[in-house]
C-alpha positions as CSV (number, residue, x, y, z in Angstrom):
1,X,-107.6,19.6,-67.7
2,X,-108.5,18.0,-64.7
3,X,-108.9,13.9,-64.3
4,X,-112.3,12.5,-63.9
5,X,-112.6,10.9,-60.4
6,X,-113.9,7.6,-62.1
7,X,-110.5,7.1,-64.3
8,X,-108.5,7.9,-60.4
9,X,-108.2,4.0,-60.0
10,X,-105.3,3.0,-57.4
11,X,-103.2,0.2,-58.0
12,X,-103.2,-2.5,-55.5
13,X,-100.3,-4.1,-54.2
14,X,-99.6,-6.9,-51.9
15,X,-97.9,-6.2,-48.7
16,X,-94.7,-7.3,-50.8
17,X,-95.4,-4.3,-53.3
18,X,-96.2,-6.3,-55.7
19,X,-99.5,-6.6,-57.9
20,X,-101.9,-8.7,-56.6
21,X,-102.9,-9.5,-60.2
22,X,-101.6,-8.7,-63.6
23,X,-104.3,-9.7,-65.4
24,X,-107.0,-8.6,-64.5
25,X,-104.6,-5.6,-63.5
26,X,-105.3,-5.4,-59.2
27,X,-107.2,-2.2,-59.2
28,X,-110.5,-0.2,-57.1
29,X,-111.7,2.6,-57.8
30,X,-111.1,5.9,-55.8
31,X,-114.1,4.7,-53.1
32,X,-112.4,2.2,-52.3
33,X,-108.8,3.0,-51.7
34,X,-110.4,6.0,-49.8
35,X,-112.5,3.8,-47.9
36,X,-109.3,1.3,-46.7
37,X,-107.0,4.7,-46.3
38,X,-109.4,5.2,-43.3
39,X,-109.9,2.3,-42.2
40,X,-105.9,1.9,-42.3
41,X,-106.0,-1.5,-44.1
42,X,-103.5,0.2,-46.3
43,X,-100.6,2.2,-47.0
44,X,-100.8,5.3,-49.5
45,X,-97.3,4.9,-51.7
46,X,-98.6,7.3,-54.7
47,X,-101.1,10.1,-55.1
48,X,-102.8,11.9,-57.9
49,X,-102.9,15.5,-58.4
50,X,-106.9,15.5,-57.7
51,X,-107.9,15.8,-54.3
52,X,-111.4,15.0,-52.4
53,X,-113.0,16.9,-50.0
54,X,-115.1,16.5,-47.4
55,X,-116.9,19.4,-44.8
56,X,-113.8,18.7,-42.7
57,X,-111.1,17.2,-44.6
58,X,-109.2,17.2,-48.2
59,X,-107.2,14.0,-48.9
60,X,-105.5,13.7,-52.6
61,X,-106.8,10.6,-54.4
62,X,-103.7,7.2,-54.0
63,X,-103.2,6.4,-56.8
64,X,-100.7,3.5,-55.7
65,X,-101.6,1.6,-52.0
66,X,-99.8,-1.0,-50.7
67,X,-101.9,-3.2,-48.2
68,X,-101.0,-3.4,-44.3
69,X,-101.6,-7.1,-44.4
70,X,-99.8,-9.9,-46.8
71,X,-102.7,-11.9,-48.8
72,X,-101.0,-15.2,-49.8
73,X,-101.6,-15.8,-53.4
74,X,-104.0,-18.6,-54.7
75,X,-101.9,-21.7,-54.7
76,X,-104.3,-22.9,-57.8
77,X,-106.1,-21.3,-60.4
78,X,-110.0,-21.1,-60.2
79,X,-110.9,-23.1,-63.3
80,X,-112.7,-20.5,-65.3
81,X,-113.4,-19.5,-69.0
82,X,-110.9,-16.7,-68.9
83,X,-108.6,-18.3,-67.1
84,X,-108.8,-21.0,-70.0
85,X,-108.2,-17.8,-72.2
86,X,-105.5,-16.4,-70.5
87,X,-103.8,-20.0,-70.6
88,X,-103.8,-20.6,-73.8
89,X,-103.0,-17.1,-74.9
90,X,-106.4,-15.7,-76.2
91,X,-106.2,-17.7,-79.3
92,X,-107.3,-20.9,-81.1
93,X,-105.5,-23.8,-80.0
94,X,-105.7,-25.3,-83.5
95,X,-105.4,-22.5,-86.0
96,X,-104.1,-19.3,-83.4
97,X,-107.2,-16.7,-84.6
98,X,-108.0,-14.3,-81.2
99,X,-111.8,-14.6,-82.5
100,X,-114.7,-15.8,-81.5
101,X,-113.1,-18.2,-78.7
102,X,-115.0,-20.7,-77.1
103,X,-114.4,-23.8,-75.4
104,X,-113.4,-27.2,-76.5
105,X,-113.1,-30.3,-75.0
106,X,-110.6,-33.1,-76.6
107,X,-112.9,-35.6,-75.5
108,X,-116.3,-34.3,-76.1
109,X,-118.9,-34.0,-73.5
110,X,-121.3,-36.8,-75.6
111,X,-118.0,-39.3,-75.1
112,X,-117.9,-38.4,-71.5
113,X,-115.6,-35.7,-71.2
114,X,-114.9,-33.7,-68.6
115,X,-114.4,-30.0,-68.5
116,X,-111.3,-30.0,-66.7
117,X,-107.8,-28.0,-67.7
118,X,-106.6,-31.7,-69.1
119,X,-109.7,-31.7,-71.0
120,X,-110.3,-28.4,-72.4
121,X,-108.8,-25.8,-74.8
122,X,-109.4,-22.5,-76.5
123,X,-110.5,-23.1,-79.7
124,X,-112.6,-20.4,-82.1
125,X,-116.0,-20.7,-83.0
126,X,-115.5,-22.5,-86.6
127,X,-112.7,-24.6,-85.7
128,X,-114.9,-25.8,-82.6
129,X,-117.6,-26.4,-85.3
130,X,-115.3,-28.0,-88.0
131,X,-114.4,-30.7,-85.0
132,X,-117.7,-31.1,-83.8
133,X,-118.5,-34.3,-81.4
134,X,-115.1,-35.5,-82.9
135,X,-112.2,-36.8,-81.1
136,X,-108.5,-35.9,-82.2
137,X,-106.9,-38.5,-84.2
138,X,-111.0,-39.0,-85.8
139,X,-110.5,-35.3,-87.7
140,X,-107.3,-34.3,-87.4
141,X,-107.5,-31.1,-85.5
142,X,-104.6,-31.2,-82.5
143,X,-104.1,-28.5,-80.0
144,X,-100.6,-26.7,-80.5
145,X,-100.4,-27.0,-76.7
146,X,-101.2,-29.5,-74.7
147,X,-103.7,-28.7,-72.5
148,X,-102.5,-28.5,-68.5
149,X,-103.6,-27.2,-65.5
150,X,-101.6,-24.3,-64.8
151,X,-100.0,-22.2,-62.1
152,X,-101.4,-19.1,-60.7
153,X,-97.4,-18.0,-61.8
154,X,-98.1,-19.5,-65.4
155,X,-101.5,-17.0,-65.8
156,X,-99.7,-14.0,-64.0
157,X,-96.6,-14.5,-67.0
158,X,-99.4,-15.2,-69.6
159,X,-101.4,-11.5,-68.6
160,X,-97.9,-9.1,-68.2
161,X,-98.6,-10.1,-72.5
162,X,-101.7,-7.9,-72.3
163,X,-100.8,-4.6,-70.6
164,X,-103.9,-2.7,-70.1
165,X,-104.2,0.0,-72.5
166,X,-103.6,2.8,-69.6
167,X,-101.3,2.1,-67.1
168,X,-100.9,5.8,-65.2
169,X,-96.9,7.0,-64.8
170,X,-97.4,6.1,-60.8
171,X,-97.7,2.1,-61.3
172,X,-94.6,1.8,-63.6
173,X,-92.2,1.2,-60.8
174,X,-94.4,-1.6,-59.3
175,X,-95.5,-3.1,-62.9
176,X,-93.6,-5.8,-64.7
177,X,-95.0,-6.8,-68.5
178,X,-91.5,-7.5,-70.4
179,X,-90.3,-11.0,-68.7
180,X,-86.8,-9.6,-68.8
181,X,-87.6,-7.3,-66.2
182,X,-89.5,-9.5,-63.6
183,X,-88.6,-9.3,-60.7
């Protein structure tokens, strides 16, 4: 059975070989990678067994490039909800469920809190309710991590615990998800 162009994704790796991202995993779809093949902004290091074809030419679809170019990694994360997610693990900071996350500031917004990563913490929707405009010590409801900005190393470690569900035979050389094999 032949692959369906739109599940040919190429991995992206720095100059370095490594991911750019583990989570989100650094991928593009086919277009893409074919796109920067021709406009030699990157190296093909693995290819699928589908090939494209145009009037003149045939080029099998990377499913690993490597980019000509170094990109220097953020030095700090953008402070986003998933990034908040992927900090504090995908769960509730006060009773650990995976559901319904939302934000929660330790010092609510009515008492002048900020949404900052000091501030803020994953917490699911009922917990967030059962604390309400409360602070801490008023309801009893404490993180089970402090809350800290973290660094774009401490959200890469945090993702390799979320493999995406397919991760093609090509991309296992340049993928790390058990910490015992980092590089």
């Amino acid at each position: 059975m032949t692959q369906s162009l739109e599940s040919c994704q190429s991995l992206v790796l720095n100059a370095d070989y490594r991911p750019l991202s583990y989570f989100p995993l650094s991928l593009w779809p086919w277009q893409d990678s074919i796109k920067a093949v021709f406009m030699d902004r990157v190296d093909i290091v693995s290819v699928y067994d589908r090939k494209v074809h145009s009037p003149t030419i045939s080029l099998q679809l990377p499913s690993v490039v490597a980019l000509k170019n170094f990109v220097p990694p953020a030095r700090h994360p953008a402070f986003t909800r998933f990034n908040v997610f992927l900090r504090d693990h995908f769960s509730c900071q006060y009773c650990g469920s995976p559901n319904e996350l939302t934000f929660d500031h330790l010092i609510p917004r009515s008492r002048g809190g900020r949404t900052t990563w000091a501030n803020v913490v994953t917490a699911c929707s009922p917990c967030n309710l059962a604390k309400a405009g409360n602070l801490e010590d008023e309801c009893g409801m404490h993180p089970r991590l402090r809350p800290k900005r973290p660094s774009v190393s401490d959200l890469q470690k945090n993702g390799r615990a979320f493999p995406p569900n397919y991760l093609h035979e090509s991309w296992h050389d340049f993928l790390y998800w058990d910490s015992e094999l980092e590089p």
